[in-house]
N, C-alpha and C positions, 0 to 999 in steps of 0.2 A: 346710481353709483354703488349702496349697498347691494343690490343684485348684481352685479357685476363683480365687484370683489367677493360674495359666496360661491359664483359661480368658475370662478378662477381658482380658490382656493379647494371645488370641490373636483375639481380636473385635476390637480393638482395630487390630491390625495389620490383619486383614482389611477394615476400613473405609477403611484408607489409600488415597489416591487411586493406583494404579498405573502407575510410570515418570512420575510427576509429578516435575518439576523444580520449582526455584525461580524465582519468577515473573518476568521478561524488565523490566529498567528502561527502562520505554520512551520515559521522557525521553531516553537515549543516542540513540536513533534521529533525532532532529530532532539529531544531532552538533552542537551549540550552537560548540562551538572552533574548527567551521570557519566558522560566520556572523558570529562574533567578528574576520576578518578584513575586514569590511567596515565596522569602526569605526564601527559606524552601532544605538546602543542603541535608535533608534525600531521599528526590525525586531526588535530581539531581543523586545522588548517584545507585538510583534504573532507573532511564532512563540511565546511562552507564549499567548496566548490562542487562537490556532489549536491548539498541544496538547491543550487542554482542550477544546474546544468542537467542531471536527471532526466532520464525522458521517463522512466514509470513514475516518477514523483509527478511528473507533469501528469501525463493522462491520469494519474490519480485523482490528483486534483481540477481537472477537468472533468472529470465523472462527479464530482463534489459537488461543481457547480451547477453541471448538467438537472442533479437532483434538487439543487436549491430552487432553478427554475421551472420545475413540478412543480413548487409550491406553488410557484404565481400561476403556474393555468390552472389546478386547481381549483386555487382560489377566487380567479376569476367568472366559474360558476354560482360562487355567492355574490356577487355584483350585478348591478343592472345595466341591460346591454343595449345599446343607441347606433344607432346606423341611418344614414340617407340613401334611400333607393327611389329616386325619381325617375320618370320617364318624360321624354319631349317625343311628340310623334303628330304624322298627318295623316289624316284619317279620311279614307275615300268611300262612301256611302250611297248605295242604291236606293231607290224608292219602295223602300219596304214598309217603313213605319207609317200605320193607316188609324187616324181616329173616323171610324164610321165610315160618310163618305168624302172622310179628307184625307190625301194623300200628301205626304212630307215629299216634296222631289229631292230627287240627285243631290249633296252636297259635299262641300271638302270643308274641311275646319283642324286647327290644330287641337290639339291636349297637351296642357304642359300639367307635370304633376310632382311638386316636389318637397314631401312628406318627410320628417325624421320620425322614425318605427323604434316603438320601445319595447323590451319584454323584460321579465325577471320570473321567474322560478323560484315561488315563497316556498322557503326549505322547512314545510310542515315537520316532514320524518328528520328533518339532519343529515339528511344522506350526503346534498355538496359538503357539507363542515366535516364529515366522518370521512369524504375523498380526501378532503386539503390534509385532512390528520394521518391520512396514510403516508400520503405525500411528505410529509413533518417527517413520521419515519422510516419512509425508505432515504430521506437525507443523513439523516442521522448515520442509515445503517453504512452510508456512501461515508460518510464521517471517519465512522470506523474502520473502515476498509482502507480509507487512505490512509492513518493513523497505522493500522496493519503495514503498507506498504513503505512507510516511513521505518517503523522498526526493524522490516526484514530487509529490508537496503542497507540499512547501517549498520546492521549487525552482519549482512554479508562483505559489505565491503570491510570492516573491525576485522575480520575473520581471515580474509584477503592480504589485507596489510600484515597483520601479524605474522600470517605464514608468510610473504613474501619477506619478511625480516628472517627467522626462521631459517627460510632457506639461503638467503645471503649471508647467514653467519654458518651454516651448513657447507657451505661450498668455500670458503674461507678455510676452514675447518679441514674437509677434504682433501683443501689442494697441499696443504701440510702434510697432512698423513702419504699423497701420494709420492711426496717430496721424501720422505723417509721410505718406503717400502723402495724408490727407484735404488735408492742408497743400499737399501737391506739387499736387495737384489744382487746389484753392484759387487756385493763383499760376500755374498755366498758364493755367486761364480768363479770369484777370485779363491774363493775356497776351495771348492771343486777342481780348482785350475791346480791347485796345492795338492790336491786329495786329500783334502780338509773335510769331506764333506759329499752326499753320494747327490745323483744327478736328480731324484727324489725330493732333497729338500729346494735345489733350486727352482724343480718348477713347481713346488706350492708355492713359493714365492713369489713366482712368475705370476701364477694364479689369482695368489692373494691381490695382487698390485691389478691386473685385468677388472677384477673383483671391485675393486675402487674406484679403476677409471668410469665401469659400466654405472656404479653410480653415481659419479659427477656427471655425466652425458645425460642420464635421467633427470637429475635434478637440476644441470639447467634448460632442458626441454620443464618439467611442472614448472620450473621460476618462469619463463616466459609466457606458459600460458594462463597463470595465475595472474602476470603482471598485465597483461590484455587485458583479461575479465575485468583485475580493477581500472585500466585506463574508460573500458564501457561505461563503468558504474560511474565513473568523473563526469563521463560526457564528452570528453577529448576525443580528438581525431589525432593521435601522434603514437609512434612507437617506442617512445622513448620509456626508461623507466622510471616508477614512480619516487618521488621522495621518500626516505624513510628514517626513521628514528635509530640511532645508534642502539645495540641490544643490548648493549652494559644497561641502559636506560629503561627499561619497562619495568613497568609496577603492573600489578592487577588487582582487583577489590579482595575480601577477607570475604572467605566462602561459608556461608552459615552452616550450624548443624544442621537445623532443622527450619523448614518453612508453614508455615500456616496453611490449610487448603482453600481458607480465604483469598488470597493470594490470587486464584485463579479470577478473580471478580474483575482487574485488570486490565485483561487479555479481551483485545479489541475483537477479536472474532468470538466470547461467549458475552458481548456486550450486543455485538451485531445481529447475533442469532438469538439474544433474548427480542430484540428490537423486533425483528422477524417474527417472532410469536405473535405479540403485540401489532403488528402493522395485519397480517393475517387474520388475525381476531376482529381488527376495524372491517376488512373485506368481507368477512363474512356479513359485517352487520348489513355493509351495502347491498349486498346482493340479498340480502333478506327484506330488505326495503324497496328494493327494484319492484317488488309481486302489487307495491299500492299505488294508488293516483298520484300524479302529478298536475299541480295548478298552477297554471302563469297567467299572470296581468300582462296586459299588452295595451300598446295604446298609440296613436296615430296624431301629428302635430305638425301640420303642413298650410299649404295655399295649392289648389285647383280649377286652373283656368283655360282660357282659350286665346288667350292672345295674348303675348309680354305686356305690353303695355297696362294692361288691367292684373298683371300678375298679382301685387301685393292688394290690390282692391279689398273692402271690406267684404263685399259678397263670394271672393275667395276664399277665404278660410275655410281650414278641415281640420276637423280633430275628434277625436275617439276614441276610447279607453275601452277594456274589458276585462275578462276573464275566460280562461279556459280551461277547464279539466282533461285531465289525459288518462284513459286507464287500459292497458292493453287488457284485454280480457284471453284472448288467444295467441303465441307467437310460437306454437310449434315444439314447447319445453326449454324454447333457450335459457327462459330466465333459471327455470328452475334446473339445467344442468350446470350454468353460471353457478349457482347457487353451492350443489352439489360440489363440483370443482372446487371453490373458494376453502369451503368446509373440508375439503381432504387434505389443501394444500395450506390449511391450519393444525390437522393432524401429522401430518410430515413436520411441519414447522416446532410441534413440539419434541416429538421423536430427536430432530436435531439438532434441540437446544437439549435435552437429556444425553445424548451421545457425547456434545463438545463438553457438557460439565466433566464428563466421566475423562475422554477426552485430553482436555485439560491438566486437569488432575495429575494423568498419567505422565503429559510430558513433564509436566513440573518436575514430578518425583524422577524421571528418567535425567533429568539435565539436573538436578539437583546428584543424585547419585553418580553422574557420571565427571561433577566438580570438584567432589570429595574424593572419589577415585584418582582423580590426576593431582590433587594435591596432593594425596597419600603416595603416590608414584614418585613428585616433585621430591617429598624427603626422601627417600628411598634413594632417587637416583644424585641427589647432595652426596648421602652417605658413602654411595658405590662410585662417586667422582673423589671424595676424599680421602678412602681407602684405595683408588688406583695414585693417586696423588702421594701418597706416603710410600708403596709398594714400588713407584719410581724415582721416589727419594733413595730410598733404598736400592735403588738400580744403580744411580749414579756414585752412592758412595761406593758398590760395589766395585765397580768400573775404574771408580779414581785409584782403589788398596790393591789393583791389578786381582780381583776376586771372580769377575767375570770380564768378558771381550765388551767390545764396542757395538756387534750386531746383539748383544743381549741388552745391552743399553738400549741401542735405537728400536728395537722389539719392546721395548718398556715404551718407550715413549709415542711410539703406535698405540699400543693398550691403553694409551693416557687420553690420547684424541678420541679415540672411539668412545672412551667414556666419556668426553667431553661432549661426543656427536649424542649420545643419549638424556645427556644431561639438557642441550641446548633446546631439545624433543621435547622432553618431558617439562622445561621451562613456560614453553608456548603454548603445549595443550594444556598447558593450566591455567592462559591466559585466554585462549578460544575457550575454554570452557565456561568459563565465568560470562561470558560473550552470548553460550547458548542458553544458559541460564537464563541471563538479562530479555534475552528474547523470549523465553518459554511462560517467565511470570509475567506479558504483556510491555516491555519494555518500560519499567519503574526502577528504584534504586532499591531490591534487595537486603541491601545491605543497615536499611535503618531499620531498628528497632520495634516499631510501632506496627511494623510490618509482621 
């Protein structure tokens, strides 16, 4: 009974999946607490459904997995390997076999033969433990990469929604202003029709108004195919449009002065590509180990008979244990351009974790600089909404003291939208900015301190 419950329990073990971890919560990855700074539930609402639905989130994380189960073949090189190969066969024989002058006649007889064959490969060098270790991190580097693919989804779908907002308060916006220029139009001709006014200014006016419609046509051809891309990134089959948060409503995070170049430690691609060094560095070892002997035990545990009936008999049994050395001495330089290979494509390996540091770096300081930039625009473009906002106050008092006409009024109040269509601009790319940001320092929150 005890050998039977060890031996259950050592099957048991041997089935386990090899340097399997515990499976990765890959809802962490969409960092939900940092998109929680944009006070904005219609987004969070739509990154659950991009979670689930995703097709690169998917093959991401099937490539994840794909590398977790490396580990297990791998690691199945440091195990011991059991297999049954028997044979049943009947065996037809001429009178060949001669002791002296006796000769064996003609016979038929069966062979049943059926042995379980053992070997194992005692890992003198470490070479299977230094495969399974590579194995470990090319998971890892797959880790990362889906972690990569996790930030740059959300951060392009973030980017998506928000200009999709954007431009629907954009076109809003528009349809106002075109509503005033039809008017403006309207009352210059009527001027002209007076000889108020020369045939010059009506058709800039004409113009102007052309001038506007061309960009509401544009803009709602980008809103629809901006609203596409994001139905892709949903995972949806529909043409409909997406949900979106009212624009009086957004917030965006507080843009630092300055970041740390630490910072860049993060960023799942100079995580990946350190890993890469390190997995490279293991391959070399391997193939520098390839050049010595390899020793396996083997060994043989069966019954060979000639007739079922006698199969299990005592005088059946077979069994046999060994050893064998393996040493290639010649194979034409494979090992050693293996070798060669491995060692270069460890010298690239560092080259490229040196480049993504620098890399890095660079985009930091690029998406860092170009946050401050649009903040410093955002005030900028307050001021020049404030100051058209007073300048049409003063339109309308003019207007009411009979000081100027009504097309100087509603030419005021054009200059007021346009500045409002700059203002709505300059709101958003200060919110996609902060967005490229968040992607550039590896998708973390920024905005804490300690950072």
């Amino acid at each position: 009974m005890t050998f039977k419950k060890i031996l259950i329990i050592s099957l048991f073990l041997i089935s386990l999946p090899v340097g399997a971890k515990e499976s990765t919560n890959r809802l962490d990855y969409m960092n939900m607490d940092w998109w929680k700074n944009y006070n904005d539930e219609v987004l969070i609402n739509h990154f659950q459904t991009l979670y689930e639905n995703n097709h690169d989130l998917r093959i991401a994380a099937l490539k994840t997995k794909q590398a977790e189960e490396n580990i297990r073949l791998a690691g199945a090189n440091q195990l011991p390997q059991l297999g049954f190969d028997g044979s049943v066969s009947r065996v037809f024989r001429g009178p060949r076999t001669q002791f002296g002058s006796v000769v064996i006649p003609k016979y038929i007889q069966n062979e049943i033969f059926l042995p379980l064959n053992a070997s194992y490969e005692i890992d003198i060098w470490g070479q299977n433990y230094l495969n399974r270790k590579s194995a470990k991190k090319q998971a890892e580097i797959a880790k990362q990469q889906e972690r990569a693919a996790y930030i740059y989804i959300t951060s392009s779908f973030a980017a998506d929604y928000y200009n999709l907002i954007k431009m629907d308060e954009l076109e809003r916006n528009l349809l106002k202003i075109i509503d005033l220029q039809k008017n403006i139009v309207s009352m210059t001709e009527k001027k002209y029709n007076s000889g108020l006014a020369s045939i010059n200014e009506v058709l800039d006016e004409k113009q102007i108004l052309v001038n506007f419609e061309k960009d509401l046509n544009k803009l709602k051809e980008n809103k629809k195919i901006l609203n596409d891309e994001a139905v892709v990134l949903l995972g949806l089959n529909t043409d409909k449009a997406i949900e979106l948060s009212d624009y009086q409503s957004i917030s965006s995070p507080q843009t630092p002065e300055t970041l740390s170049t630490t910072i860049i430690q993060f960023r799942p691609d100079l995580i990946s590509s350190e890993d890469y060094v390190k997995k490279s560095g293991i391959d070399v070892r391997v193939a520098r180990r390839d050049f010595l002997p390899k020793f396996i035990l083997y060994g043989n545990l069966g019954f060979n008979a000639y007739k079922w009936n006698r199969m299990f008999a005592g005088e059946t049994f077979l069994a046999n244990a060994g050893i064998a050395p393996r040493w290639d001495i010649f194979t034409g330089g494979i090992k050693m351009a293996r070798y060669r290979i491995n060692k270069y494509e460890y010298k690239k390996a560092v080259e490229s974790y040196e480049k993504t540091v620098l890399t890095s770096i660079q985009e930091v300081n690029d998406a860092l600089a170009e946050a401050k930039t649009t903040k410093a625009n955002l005030i900028k473009s307050d001021e020049d909404y404030s100051i058209e906002k007073e300048k049409h106050i003063l339109a309308e008092k003019q207007f009411s003291i009979g000081d100027s006409s009504m097309l100087d009024e509603m030419k005021s109040e054009v200059n007021l939208y346009v500045a409002k269509q700059r203002n709505i601009a300059a709101k958003i790319d200060n919110v996609i900015s902060s967005i490229s940001l968040y992607n550039a320092v590896g998708g973390i929150d920024y905005t804490k301190n300690n950072l």
